[in-house]
Backbone and ligand atoms as CSV (ligand in chain L), in Angstrom:
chain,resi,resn,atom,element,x,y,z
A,1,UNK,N,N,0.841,-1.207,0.000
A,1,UNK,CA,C,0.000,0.000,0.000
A,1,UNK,C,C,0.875,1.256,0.000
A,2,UNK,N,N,0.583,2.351,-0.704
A,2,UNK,CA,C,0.721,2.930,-0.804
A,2,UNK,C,C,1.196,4.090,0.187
A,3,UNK,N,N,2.514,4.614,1.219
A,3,UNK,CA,C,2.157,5.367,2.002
A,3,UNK,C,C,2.242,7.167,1.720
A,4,UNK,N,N,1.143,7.678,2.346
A,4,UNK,CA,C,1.058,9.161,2.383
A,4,UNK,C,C,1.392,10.134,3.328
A,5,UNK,N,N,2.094,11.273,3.189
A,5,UNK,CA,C,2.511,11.782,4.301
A,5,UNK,C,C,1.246,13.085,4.334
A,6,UNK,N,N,1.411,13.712,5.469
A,6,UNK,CA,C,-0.029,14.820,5.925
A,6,UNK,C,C,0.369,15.969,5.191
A,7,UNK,N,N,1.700,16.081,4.708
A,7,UNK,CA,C,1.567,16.815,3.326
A,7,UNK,C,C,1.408,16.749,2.286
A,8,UNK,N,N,1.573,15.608,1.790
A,8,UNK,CA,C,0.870,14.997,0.690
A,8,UNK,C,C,-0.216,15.071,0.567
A,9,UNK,N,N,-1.278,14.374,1.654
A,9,UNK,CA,C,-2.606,13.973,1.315
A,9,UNK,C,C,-3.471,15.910,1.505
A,10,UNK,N,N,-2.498,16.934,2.131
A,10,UNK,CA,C,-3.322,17.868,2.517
A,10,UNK,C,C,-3.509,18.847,0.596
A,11,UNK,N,N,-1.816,18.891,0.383
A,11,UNK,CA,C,-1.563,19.077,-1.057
A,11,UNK,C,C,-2.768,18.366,-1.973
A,12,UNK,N,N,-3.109,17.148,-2.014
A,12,UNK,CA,C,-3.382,16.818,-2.930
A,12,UNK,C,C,-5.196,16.926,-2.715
A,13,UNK,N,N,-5.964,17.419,-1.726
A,13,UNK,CA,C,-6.527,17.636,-1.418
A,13,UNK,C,C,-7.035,19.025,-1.678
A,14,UNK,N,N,-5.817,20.052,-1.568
A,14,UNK,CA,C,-6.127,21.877,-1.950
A,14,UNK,C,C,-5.928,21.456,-3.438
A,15,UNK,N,N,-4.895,21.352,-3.956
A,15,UNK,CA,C,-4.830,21.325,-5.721
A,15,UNK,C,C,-6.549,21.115,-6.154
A,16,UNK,N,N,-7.011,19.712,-6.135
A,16,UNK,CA,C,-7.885,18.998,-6.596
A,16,UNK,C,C,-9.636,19.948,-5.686
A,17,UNK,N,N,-9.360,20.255,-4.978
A,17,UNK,CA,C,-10.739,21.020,-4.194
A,17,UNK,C,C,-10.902,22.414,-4.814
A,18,UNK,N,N,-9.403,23.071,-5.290
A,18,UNK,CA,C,-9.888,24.293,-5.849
A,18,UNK,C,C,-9.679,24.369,-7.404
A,19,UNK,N,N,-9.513,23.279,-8.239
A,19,UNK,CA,C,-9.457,22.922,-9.486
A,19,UNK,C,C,-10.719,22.995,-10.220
A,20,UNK,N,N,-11.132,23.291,-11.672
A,20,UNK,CA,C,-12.141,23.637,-12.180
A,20,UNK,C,C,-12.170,22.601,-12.947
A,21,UNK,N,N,-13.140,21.308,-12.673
A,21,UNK,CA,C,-12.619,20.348,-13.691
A,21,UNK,C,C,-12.771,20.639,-15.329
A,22,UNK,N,N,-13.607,21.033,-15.630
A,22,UNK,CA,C,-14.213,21.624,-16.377
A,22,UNK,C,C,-13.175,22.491,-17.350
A,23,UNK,N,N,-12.305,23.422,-16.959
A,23,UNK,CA,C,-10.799,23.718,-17.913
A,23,UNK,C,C,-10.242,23.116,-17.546
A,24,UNK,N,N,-9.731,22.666,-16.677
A,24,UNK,CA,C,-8.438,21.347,-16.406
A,24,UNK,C,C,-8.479,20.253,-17.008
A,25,UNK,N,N,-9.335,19.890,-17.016
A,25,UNK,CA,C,-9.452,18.041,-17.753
A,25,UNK,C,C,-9.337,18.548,-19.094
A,26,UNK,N,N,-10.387,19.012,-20.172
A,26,UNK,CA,C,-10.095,19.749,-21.416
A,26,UNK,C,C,-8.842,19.958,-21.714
A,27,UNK,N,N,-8.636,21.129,-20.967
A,27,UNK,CA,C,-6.734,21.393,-21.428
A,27,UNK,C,C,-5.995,20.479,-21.371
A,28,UNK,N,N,-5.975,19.548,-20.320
A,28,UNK,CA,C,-5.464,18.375,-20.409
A,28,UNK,C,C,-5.359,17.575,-21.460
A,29,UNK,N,N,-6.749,17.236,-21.963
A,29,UNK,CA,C,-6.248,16.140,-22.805
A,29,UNK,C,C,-6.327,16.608,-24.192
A,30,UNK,N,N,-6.658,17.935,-24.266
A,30,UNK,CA,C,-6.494,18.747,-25.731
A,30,UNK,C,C,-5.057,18.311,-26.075
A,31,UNK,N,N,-4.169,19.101,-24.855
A,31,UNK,CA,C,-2.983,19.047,-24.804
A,31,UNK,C,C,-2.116,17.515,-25.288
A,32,UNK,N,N,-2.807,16.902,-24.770
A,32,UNK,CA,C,-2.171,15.140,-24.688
A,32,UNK,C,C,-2.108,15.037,-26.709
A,33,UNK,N,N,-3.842,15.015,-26.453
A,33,UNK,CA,C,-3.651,15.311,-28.047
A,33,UNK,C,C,-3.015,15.893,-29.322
A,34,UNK,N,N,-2.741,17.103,-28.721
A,34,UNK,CA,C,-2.022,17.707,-30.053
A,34,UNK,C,C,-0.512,17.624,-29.818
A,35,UNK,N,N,0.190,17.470,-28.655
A,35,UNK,CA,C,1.616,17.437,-28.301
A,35,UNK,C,C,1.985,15.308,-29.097
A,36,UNK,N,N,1.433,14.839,-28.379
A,36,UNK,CA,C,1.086,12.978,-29.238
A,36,UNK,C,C,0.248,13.052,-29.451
A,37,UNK,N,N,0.284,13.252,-31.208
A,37,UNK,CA,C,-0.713,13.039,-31.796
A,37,UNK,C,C,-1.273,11.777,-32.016
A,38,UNK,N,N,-0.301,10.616,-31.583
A,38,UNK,CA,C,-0.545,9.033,-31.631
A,38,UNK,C,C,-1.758,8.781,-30.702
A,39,UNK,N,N,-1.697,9.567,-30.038
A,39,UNK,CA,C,-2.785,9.431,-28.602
A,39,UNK,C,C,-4.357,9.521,-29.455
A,40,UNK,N,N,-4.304,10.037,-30.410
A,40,UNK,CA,C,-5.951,10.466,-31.103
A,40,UNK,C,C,-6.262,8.976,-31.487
A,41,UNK,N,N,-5.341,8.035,-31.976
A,41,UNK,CA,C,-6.153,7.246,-32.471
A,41,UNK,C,C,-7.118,6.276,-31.896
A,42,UNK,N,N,-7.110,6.551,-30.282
A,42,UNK,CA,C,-8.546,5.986,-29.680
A,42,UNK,C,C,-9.548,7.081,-29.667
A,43,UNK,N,N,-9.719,8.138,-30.216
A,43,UNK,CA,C,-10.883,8.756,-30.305
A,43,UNK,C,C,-11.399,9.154,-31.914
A,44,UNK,N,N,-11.121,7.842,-32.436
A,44,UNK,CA,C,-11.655,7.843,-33.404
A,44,UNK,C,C,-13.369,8.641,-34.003
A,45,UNK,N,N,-14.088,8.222,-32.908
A,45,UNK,CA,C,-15.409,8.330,-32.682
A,45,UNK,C,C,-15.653,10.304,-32.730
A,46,UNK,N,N,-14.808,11.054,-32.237
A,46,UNK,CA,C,-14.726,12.139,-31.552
A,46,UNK,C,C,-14.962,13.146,-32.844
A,47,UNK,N,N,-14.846,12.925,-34.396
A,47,UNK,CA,C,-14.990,13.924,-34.873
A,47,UNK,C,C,-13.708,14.591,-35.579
A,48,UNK,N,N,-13.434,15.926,-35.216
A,48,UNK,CA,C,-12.679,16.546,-36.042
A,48,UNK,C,C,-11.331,17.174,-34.605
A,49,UNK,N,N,-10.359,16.451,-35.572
A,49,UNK,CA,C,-9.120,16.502,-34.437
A,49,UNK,C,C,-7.900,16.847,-35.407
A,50,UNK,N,N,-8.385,17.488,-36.746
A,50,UNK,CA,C,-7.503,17.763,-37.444
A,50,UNK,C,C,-6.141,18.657,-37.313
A,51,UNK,N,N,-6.520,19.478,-36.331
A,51,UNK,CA,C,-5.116,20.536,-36.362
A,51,UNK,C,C,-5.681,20.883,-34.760
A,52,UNK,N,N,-4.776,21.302,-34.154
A,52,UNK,CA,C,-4.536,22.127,-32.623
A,52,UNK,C,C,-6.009,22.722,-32.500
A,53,UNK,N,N,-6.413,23.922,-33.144
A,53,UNK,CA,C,-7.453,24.426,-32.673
A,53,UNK,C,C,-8.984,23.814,-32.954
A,54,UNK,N,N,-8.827,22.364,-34.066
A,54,UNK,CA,C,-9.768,21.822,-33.917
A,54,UNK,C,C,-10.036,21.705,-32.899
A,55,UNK,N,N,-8.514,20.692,-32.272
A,55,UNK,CA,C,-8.762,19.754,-30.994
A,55,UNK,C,C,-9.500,20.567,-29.864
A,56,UNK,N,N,-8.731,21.808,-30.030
A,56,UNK,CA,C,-8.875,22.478,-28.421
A,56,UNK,C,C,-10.748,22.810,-28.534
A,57,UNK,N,N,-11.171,23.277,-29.938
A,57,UNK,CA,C,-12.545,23.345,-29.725
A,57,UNK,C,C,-13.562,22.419,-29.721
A,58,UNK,N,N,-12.792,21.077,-29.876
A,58,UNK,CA,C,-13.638,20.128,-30.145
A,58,UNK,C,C,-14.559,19.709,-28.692
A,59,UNK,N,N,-15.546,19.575,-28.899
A,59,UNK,CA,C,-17.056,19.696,-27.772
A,59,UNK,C,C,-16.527,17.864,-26.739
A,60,UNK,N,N,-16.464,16.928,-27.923
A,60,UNK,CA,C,-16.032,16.196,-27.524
A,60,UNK,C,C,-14.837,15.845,-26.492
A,61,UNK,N,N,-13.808,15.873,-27.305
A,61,UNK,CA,C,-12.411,16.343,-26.200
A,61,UNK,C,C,-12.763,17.343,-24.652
A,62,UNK,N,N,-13.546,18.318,-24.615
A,62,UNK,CA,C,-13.990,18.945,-23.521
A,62,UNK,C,C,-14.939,18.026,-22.596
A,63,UNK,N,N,-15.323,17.794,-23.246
A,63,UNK,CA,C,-16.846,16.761,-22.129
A,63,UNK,C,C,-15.567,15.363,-21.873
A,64,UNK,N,N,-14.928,14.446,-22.692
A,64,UNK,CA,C,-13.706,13.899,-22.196
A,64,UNK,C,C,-12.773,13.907,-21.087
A,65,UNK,N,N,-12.256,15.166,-21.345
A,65,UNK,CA,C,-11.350,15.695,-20.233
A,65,UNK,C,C,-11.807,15.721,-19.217
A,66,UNK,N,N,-13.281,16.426,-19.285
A,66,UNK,CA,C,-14.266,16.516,-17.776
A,66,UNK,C,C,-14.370,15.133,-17.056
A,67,UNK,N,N,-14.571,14.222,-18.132
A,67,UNK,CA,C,-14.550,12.642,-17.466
A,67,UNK,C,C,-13.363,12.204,-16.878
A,68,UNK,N,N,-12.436,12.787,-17.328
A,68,UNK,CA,C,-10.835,12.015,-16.954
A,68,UNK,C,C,-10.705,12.939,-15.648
A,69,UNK,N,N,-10.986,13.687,-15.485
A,69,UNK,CA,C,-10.952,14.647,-14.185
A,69,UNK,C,C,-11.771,14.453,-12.976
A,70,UNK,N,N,-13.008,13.701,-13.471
A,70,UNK,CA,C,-13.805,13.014,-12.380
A,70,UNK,C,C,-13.516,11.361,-11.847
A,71,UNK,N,N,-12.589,11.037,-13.099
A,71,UNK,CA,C,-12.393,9.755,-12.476
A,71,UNK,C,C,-11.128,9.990,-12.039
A,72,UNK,N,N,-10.335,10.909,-11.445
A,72,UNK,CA,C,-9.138,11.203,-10.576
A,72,UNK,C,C,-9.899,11.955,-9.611
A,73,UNK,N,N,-10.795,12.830,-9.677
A,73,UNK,CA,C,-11.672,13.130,-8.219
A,73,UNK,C,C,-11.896,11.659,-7.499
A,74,UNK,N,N,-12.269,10.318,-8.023
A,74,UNK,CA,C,-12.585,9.293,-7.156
A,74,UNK,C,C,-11.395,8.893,-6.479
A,75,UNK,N,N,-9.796,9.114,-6.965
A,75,UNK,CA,C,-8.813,8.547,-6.586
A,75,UNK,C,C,-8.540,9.415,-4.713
A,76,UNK,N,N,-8.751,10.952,-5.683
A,76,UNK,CA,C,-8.458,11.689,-4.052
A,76,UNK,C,C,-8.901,11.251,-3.237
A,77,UNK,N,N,-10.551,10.854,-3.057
A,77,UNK,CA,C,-11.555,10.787,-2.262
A,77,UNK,C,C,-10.887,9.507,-1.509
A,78,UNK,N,N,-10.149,8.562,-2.347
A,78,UNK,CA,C,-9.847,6.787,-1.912
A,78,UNK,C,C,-8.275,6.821,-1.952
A,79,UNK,N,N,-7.654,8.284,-1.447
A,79,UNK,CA,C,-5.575,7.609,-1.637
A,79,UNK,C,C,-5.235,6.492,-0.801
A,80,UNK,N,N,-6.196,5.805,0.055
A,80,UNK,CA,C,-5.553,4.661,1.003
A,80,UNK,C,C,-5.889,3.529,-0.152
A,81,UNK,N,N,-6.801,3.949,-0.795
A,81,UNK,CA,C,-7.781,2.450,-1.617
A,81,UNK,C,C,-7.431,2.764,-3.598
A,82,UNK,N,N,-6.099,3.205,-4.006
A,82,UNK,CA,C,-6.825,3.433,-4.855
A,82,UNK,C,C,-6.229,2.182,-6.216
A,83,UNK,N,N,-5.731,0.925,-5.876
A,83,UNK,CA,C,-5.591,-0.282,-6.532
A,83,UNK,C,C,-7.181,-0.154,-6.762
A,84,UNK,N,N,-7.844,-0.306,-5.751
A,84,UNK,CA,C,-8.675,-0.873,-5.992
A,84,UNK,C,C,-9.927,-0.188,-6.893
A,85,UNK,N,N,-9.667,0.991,-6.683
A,85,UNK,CA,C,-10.644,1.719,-6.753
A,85,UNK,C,C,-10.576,2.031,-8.324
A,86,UNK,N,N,-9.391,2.087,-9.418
A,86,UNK,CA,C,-9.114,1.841,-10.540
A,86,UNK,C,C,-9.316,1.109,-11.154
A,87,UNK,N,N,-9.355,-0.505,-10.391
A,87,UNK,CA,C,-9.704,-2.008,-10.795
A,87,UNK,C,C,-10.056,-1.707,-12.315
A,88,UNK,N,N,-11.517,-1.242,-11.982
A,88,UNK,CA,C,-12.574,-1.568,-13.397
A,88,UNK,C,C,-12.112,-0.242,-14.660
A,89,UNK,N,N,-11.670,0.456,-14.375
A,89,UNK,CA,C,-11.043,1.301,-15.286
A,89,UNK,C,C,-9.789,0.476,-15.775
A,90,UNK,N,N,-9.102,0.275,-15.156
A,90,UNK,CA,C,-8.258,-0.682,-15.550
A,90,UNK,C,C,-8.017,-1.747,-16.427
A,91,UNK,N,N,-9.244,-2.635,-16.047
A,91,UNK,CA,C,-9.610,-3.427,-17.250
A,91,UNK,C,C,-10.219,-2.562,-18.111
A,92,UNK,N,N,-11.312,-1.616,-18.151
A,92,UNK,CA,C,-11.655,-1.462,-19.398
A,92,UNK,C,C,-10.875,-0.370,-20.544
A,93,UNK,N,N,-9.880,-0.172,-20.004
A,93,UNK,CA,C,-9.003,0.622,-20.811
A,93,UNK,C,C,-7.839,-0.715,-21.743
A,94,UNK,N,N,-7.704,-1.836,-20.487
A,94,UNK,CA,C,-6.908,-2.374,-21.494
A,94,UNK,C,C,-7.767,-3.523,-22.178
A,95,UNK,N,N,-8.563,-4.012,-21.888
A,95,UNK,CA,C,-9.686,-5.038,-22.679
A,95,UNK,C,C,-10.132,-4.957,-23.752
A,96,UNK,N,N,-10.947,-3.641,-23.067
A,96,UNK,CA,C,-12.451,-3.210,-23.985
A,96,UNK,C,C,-11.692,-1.819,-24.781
A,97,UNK,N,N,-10.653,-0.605,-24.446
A,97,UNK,CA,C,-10.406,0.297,-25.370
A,97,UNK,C,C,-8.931,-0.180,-25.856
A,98,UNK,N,N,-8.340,-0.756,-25.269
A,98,UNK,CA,C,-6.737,-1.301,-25.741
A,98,UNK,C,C,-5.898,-0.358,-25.962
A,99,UNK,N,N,-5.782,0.573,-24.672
A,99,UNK,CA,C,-4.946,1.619,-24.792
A,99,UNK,C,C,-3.709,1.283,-23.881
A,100,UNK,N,N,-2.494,1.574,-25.136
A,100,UNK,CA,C,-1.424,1.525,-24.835
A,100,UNK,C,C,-1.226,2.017,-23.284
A,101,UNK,N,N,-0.615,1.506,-22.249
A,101,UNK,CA,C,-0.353,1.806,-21.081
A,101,UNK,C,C,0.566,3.400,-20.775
A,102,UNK,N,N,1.301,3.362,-21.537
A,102,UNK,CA,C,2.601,4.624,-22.063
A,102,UNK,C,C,1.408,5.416,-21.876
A,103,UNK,N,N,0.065,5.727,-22.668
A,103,UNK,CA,C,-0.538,6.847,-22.291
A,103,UNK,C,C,-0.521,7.392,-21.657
A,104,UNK,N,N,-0.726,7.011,-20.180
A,104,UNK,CA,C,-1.477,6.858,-18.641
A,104,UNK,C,C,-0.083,8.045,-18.563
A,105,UNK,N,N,0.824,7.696,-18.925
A,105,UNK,CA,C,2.221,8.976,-17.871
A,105,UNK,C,C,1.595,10.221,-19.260
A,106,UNK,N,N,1.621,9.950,-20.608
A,106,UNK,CA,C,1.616,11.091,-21.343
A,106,UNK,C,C,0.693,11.853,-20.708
A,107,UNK,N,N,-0.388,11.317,-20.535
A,107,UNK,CA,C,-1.476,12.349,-20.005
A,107,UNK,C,C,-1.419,12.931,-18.834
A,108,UNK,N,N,-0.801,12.224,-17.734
A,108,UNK,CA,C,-0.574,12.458,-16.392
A,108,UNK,C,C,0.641,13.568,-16.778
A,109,UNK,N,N,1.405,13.447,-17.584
A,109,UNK,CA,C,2.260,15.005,-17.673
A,109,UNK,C,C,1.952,15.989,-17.763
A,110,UNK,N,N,0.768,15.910,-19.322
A,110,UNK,CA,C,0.048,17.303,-19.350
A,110,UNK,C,C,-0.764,18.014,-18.691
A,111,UNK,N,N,-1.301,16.712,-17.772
A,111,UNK,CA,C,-2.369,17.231,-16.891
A,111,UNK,C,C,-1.101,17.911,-15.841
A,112,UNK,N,N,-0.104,17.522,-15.048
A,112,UNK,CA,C,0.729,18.487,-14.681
A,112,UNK,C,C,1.445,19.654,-15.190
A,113,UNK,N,N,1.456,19.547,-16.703
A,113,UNK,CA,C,2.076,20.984,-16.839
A,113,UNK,C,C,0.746,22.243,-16.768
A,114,UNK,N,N,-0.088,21.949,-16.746
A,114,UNK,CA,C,-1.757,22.521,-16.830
A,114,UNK,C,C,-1.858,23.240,-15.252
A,115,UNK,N,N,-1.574,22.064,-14.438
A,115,UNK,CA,C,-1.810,22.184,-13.021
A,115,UNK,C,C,-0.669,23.247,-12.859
A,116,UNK,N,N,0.743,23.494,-13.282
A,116,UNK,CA,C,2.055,24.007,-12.783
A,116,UNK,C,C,1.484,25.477,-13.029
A,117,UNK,N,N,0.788,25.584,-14.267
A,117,UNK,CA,C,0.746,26.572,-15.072
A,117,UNK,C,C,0.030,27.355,-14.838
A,118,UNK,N,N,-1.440,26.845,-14.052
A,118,UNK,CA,C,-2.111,27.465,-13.037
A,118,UNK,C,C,-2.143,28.226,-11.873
A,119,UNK,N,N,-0.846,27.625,-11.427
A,119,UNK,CA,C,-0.413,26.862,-9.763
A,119,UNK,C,C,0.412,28.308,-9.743
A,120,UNK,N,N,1.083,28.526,-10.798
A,120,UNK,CA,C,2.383,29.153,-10.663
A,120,UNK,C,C,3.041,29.195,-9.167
A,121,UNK,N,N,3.364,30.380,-8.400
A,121,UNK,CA,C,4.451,30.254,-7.690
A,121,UNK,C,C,3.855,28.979,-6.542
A,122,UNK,N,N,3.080,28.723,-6.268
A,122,UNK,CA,C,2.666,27.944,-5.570
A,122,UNK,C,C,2.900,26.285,-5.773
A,123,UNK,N,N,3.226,26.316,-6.731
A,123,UNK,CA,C,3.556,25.023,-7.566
A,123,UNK,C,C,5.146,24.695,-7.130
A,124,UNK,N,N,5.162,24.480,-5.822
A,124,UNK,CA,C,6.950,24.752,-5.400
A,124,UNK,C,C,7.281,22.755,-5.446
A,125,UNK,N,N,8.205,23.112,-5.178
A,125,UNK,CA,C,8.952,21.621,-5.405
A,125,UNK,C,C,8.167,20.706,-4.659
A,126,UNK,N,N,7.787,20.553,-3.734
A,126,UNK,CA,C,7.288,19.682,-2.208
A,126,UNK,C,C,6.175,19.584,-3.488
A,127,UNK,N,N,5.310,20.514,-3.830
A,127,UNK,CA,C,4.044,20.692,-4.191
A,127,UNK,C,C,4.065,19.161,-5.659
A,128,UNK,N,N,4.747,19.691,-6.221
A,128,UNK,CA,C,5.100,19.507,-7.827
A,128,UNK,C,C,5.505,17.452,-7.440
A,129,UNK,N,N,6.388,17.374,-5.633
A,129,UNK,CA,C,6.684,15.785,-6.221
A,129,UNK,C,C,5.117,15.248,-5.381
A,130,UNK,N,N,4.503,16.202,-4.449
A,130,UNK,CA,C,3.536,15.185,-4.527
A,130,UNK,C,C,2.245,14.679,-5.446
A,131,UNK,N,N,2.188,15.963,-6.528
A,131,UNK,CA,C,1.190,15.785,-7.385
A,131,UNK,C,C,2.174,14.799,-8.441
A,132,UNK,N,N,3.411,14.429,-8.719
A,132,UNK,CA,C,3.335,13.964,-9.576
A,132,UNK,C,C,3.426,11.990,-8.936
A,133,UNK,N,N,3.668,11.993,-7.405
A,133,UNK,CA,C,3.510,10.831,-6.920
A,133,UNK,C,C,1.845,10.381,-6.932
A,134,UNK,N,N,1.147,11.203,-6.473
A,134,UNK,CA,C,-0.264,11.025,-6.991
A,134,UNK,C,C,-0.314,10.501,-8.335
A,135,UNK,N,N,-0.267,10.904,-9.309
A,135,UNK,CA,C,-0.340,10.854,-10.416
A,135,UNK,C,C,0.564,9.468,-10.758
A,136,UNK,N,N,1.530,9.420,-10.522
A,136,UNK,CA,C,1.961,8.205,-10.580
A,136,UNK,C,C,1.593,6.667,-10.242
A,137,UNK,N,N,0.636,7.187,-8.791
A,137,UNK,CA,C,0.215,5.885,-8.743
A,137,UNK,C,C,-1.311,5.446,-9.112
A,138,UNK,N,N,-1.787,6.729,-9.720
A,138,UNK,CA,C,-2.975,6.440,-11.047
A,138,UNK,C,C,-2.677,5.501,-12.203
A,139,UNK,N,N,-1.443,6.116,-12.565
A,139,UNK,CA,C,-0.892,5.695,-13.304
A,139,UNK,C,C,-0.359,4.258,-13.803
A,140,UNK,N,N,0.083,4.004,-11.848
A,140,UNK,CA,C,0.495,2.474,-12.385
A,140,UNK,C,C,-0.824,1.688,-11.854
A,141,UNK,N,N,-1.665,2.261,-11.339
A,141,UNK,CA,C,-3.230,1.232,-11.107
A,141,UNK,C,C,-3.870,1.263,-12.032
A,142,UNK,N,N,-3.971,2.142,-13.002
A,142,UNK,CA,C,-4.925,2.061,-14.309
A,142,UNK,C,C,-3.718,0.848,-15.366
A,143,UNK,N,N,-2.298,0.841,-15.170
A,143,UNK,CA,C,-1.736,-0.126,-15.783
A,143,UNK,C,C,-1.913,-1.745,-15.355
A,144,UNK,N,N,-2.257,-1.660,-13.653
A,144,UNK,CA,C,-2.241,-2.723,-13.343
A,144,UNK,C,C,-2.673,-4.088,-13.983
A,145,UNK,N,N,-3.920,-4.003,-14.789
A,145,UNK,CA,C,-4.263,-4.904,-15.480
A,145,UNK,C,C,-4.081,-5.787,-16.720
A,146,UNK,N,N,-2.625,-4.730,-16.901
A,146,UNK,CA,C,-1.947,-5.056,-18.285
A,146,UNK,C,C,-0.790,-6.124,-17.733
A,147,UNK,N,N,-0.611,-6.230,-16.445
A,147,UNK,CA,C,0.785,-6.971,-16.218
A,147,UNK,C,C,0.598,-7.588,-15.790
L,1,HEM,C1,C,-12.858,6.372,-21.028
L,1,HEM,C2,C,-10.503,7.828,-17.045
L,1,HEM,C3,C,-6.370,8.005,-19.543
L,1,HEM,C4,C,-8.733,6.647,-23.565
L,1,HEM,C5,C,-12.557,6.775,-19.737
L,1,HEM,C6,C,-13.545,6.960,-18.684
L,1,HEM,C7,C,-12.878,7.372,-17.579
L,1,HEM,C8,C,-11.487,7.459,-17.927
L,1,HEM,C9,C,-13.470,7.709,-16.195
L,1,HEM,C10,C,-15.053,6.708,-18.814
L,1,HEM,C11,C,-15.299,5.274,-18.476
L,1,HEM,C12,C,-16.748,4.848,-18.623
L,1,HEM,O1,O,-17.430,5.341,-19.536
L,1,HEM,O2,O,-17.171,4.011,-17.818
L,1,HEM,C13,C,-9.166,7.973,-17.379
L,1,HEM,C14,C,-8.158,8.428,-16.451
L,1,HEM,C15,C,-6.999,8.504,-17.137
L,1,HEM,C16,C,-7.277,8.072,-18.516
L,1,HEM,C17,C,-8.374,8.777,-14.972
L,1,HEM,C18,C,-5.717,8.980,-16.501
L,1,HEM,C19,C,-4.536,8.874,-16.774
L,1,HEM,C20,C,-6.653,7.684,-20.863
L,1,HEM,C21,C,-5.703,7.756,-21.956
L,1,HEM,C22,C,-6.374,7.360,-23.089
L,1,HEM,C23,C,-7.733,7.055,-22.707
L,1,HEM,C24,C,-4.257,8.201,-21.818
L,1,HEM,C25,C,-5.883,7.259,-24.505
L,1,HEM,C26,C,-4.815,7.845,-24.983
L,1,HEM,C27,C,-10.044,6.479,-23.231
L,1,HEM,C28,C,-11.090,6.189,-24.198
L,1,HEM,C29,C,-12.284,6.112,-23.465
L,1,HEM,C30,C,-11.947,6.354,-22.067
L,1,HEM,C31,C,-10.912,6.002,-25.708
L,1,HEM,C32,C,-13.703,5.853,-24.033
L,1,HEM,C33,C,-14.175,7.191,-24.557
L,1,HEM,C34,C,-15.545,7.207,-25.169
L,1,HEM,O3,O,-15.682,6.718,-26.279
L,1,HEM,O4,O,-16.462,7.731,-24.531
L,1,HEM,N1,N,-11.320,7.094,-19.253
L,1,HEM,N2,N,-8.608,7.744,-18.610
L,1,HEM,N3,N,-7.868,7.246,-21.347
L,1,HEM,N4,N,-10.597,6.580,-21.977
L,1,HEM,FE1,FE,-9.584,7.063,-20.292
């Protein structure tokens, strides 16, 4: 299990409580998108992802991001539980959508350079390794099911 220190869990608690999921998730995975563009080819379904400002206006990609931002709201809520709490995302990312695992950090970057960029001076070192240890161990629980 995972251990957390009371600065960690307090950090990861202010980031995520005063976050707008709503531009964060979007920018996020606009971002994922147009920086790896390899990343589009599971959103086949999504429409028009032709150039940068498609992506960023695309309705789809926004309502997306909002989802990827609520299913890391469930992780905060569970940092003692969150093997478990990924489980079924887990499988259905590698089963049912067959997404390369490598994603899981691409996106978890952009969603941190988003957060830094926000954050600015506040975004200090302490800050920056516990969001990206968070993030990391999203990361390797949404992989879990691949190994
Ligand atoms: C669907 C979370 C990363 C591709 C979903 C859903 C959630 C989610 C909550 C909706 C599941 C449902 O409908 O029951 C996350 C989280 C990620 C992540 C927390 C954090 C790292 C990725 C990455 C990719 C990806 C990196 C691909 C590059 C997809 C696709 C769907 C999906 C294609 C289905 C979309 C649709 O057609 O509606 N994800 N995801 N996910 N995810 Fe992820």
């Amino acid at each position: 299990m995972v251990e957390w220190t009371d600065f960690e869990r307090a950090t990861i608690q202010d980031i995520f409580s005063k976050m707008d999921y709503e531009v964060v998730g979007p920018a996020a995975l606009s971002r994922c998108l147009v920086v790896y563009p390899w990343t589009q080819r599971y959103f086949g379904n999504f429409g028009n992802l032709y150039n940068a400002a498609a992506i960023m206006g695309n309705p789809n990609v926004a309502k997306h991001g909002t989802i990827i931002l609520h299913g890391l709201d469930r992780g905060v809520k569970n940092m003692d539980n969150m093997k478990e709490i990924y489980a079924e995302l887990s499988v259905l990312h590698s089963e049912k959508l067959h997404v390369d695992p490598d994603n899981f950090k691409l996106l978890s970057d952009c969603l941190t350079i988003v957060v830094a960029a926000q954050l600015g001076k506040a975004f200090t070192g302490e800050v920056q390794a516990a969001f990206q240890k968070f993030m990391a161990v999203v990361v390797s629980s949404l992989g879990r099911q691949y190994h």
